[in-house]
Residue, then its C-alpha position, 0 to 999 in steps of 0.5 A: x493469477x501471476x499478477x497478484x503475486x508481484x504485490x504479494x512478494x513485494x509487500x513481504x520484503x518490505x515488512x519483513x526487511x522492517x521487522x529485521x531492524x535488529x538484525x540490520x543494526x547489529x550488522x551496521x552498528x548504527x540505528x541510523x543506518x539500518x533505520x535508513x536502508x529501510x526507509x529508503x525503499x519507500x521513499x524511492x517508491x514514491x519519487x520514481x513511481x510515477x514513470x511506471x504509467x507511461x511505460x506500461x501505457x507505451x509497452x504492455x502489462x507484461x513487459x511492465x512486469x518482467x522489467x520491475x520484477x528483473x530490477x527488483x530480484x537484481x537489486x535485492x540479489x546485490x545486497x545479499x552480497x554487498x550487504x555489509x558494505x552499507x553505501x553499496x546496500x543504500x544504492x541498491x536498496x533504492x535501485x529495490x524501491x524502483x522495482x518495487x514501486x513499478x511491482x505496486x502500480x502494474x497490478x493496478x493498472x492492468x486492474x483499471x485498463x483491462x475492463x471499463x465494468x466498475x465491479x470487474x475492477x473492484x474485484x480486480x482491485x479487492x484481489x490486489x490488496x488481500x494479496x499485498x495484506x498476505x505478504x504484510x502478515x507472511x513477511x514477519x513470520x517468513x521473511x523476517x525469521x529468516x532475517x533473523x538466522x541468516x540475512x545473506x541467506x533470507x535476500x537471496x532467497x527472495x530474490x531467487x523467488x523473484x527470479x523465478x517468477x520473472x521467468x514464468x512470466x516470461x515463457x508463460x504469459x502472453x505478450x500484452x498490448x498496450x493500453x488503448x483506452x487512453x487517446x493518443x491524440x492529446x495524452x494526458x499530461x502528469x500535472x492535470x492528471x495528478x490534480x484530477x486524481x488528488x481526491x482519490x490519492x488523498x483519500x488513499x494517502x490517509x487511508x495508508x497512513x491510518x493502517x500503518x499506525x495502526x499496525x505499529x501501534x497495536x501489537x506495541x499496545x497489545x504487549x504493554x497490556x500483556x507483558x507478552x511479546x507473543x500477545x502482540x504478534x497476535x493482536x497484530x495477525x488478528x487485526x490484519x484479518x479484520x482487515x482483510x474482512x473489509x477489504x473483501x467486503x467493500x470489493x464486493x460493493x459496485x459503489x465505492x461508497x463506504x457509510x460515514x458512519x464507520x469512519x466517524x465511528x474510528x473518529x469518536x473512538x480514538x477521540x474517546x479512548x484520547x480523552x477517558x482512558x489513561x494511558x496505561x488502559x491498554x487493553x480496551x484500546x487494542x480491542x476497539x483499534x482491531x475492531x476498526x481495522x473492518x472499516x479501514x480496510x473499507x477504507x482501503x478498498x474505497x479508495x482503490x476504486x475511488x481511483x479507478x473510476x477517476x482515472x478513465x480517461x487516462x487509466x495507466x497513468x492515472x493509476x501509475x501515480x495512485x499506486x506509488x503517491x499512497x505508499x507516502x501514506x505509509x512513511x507518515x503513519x509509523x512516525x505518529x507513534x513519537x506523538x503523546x498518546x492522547x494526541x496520537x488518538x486526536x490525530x488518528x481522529x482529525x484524520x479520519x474527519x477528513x477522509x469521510x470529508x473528502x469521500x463525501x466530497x467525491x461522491x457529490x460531485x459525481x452526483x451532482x448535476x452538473x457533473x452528469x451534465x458535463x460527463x454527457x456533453x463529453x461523451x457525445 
């Protein structure tokens, strides 16, 4: 249980210290830097991530846990002090990433090392995404409000709930041994791995990508509908539910499989909404965007156990570069909204075309002759 706050709490922050962006620029006096203390936790996510695997696979879920938790609380409990001194903030900021990145991937490999049963992993998985989809709805209402009446106060809030949790996990559970699915003898490297995962962490990278958009375009929409900054908030909180509706729907599923018809589906409606409406029809577009969060949760969900079932044979690894490469997904999808609206909806469109692309392409693969024949040979 405790293992699926780490994402909770992480995935608050994050969107919680984006939402703050006001708070951020008026501390620094510069959209620059404030833009730029945001950004660089993701980006330190994603260029440090991949050493998470190795660590967990040489000590254990549990220290895996501690150590990114003690790195994460650390980090944040500095900026709440040296919060207006904006190169101490960056460096600590980025020493936050880290943590954070090793908060995203653990989750996920004790999901995929712990059980070889595909259904015990995809609602292991499922549980892993609807709390990290928790903390992305209770970060703006929580994180974000404090932010907003006392930013010193909001980080040391949560990095003192990082440090509590870092000590339950610490007295409270066991010592884990390290994964042993992985064969010592020839340990995977990260490049074969990497290109043995690429499906899965393009499918996922997209899958990111579109939920980001998404979830900037929406309440941005829904407000320009309504002239109501509430309107949005809502739209927003009722697409994040829908969401988590396919999220929870496709964990349920032993196949990963999602149906095409549903990714085409957000395909011809963004193509459909490009090419009709004019842009100033906001309000039949938020209602087919939050329709289509069902099937990218789907997508979501899909693509977490496209990766566990690529990463057998090197689980923590393997699961340790999914983790932190996808959150890539989620730096591209906000800058889409600088396109023109017709060519946002395109792109939102091709993007799709080419997750169903490569879905199907994994899923003939797997299927195929030739594959059962090569996964007999190597089992025997």
């Amino acid at each position: 249980m405790l293992l699926y706050l780490l994402p909770f709490i992480d995935v608050l922050t994050e969107v919680g210290l984006a939402t703050a962006y006001p708070q951020l620029k008026h501390i620094y006096n510069s959209p620059l830097q404030a833009s730029s203390l945001i950004a660089v936790g993701p980006l330190a996510a994603v260029t440090t991530g991949w050493c998470w695997g190795p660590f967990v696979r040489r000590y254990g879920v549990k220290t895996g846990m501690v150590t990114a938790l003690l790195i994460w609380s650390a980090a944040l409990g500095g900026m709440s002090v040296l919060l207006a001194q904006y190169p101490a903030a960056l460096l600590l900021r980025l020493l936050h990433g880290f943590g954070g990145a090793g908060m995203a991937a653990v989750p996920f490999i004790a999901a995929a090392t712990r059980s070889t049963h595909t259904a015990t992993q995809s609602r292991r998985m499922g549980r892993i995404e609807l709390s990290a989809s928790l903390g992305a709805i209770s970060g703006p209402l929580v994180f974000g409000s404090a932010m907003v009446l006392s930013p010193r106060l909001a980080l040391t809030g949560v990095a003192g709930t990082g440090m509590a949790l870092f000590g339950t996990i610490l007295l409270a559970v066991p010592r884990s041994q390290p994964p042993s699915r992985e064969k010592p003898a020839k340990p995977a490297t990260a490049v074969p791995v990497l290109q043995h995962m690429a499906p899965a962490i393009l499918y996922a990278i997209i899958a990111a990508c579109l939920l980001s958009a998404l979830e900037t375009l929406i309440p941005t929409a829904a407000e320009s509908a309504t002239d109501s900054a509430l309107a949005g908030k809502i739209a927003a909180a009722l697409f994040e539910a829908i969401v988590l509706a396919g999220i929870l729907y496709q964990s349920r599923q032993i196949h990963p499989d999602t149906r095409a018809g549903g990714l085409l589906a957000i395909a011809f409606s963004c193509l459909l909404l490009s090419v009709v409406l004019p842009g100033e029809a906001w309000l039949p577009m938020v209602l087919l965007l939050i329709l289509s969060g069902l099937w990218v949760g789907r997508m979501v969900a899909g693509g977490n156990q496209f990766a566990a079932r690529r990463a057998q044979n090197a689980a923590a690894r393997g699961m340790g570069l999914y983790s932190t490469i996808r959150i890539s997904g989620s730096i591209i999808g906000p800058m889409l909204m600088n396109l023109p609206t017709a060519g946002l909806f395109a792109t939102l469109a091709i993007l799709c075309v080419i997750a169903d692309i490569t879905r199907t392409g994994i899923r003939q693969r797997r299927h195929c002759p030739e594959a059962r024949q090569s996964r007999d040979l190597r089992d025997r």
